[in-house]
C-alpha positions in Angstrom: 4.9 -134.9 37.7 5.2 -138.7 38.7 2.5 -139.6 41.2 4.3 -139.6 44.2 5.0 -135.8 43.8 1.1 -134.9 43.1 0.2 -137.6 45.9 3.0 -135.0 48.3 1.1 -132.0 46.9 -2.4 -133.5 48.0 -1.4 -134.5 51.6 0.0 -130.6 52.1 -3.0 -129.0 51.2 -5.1 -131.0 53.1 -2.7 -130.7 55.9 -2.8 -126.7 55.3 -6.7 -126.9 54.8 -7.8 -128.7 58.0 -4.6 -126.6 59.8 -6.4 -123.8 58.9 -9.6 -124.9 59.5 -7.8 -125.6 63.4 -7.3 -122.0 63.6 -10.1 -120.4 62.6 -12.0 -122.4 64.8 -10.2 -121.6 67.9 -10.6 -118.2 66.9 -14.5 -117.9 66.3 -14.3 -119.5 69.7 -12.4 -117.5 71.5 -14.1 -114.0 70.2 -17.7 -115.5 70.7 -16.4 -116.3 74.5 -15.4 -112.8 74.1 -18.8 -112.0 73.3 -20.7 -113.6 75.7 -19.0 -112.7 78.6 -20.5 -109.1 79.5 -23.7 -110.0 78.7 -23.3 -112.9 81.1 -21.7 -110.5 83.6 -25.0 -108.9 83.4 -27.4 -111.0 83.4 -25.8 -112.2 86.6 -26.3 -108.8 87.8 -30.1 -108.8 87.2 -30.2 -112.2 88.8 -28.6 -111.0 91.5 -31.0 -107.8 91.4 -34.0 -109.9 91.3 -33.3 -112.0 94.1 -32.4 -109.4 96.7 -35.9 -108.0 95.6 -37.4 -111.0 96.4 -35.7 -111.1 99.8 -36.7 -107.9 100.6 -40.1 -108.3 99.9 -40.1 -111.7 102.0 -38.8 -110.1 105.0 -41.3 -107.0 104.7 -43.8 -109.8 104.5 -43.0 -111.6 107.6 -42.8 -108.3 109.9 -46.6 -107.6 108.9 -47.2 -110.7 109.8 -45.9 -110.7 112.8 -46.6 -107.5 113.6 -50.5 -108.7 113.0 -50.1 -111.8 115.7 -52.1 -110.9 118.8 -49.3 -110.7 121.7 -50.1 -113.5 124.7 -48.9 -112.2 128.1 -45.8 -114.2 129.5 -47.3 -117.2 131.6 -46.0 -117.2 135.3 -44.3 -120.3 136.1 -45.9 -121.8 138.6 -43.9 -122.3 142.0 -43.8 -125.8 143.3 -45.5 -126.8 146.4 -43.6 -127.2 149.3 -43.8 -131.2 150.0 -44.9 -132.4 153.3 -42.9 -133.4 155.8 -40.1 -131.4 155.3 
């Protein structure tokens, strides 16, 4: 073998090797995207869950409170005076 020909066989496998190394990659990639994406789904769910809790509990909240406030009677608006001279 001349070393031209082992200097050709060098480049291919390193071409193969890092090609390889491409696609395995995007693979682990895609099927740990895969993974995830339930448990985000999820997760999102309880979030969602938690917050319409916390809602709910806020709104109870503010009818006791103002269920609690002391009720003022409507104020009669007072009728103007007639002016003088007319």
């Amino acid at each position: 073998m001349t070393g031209i020909t082992l200097l050709i066989f060098a480049l291919g496998t390193l071409i193969g090797v890092l090609m390889g190394g491409a696609l395995c990659v995007r693979y682990l990639r895609h099927e740990i995207a895969a993974d995830i994406c339930p448990r985000l789904r999820r997760l999102q769910l309880q979030l969602d869950n938690l917050e319409s809790a916390v809602n709910l509990a806020l709104v109870t909240r503010y009818a006791e409170l103002a269920g609690q406030l002391p009720r003022e009677a409507p104020r009669e608006t007072p009728v103007p005076a007639p002016r003088p001279g007319r």
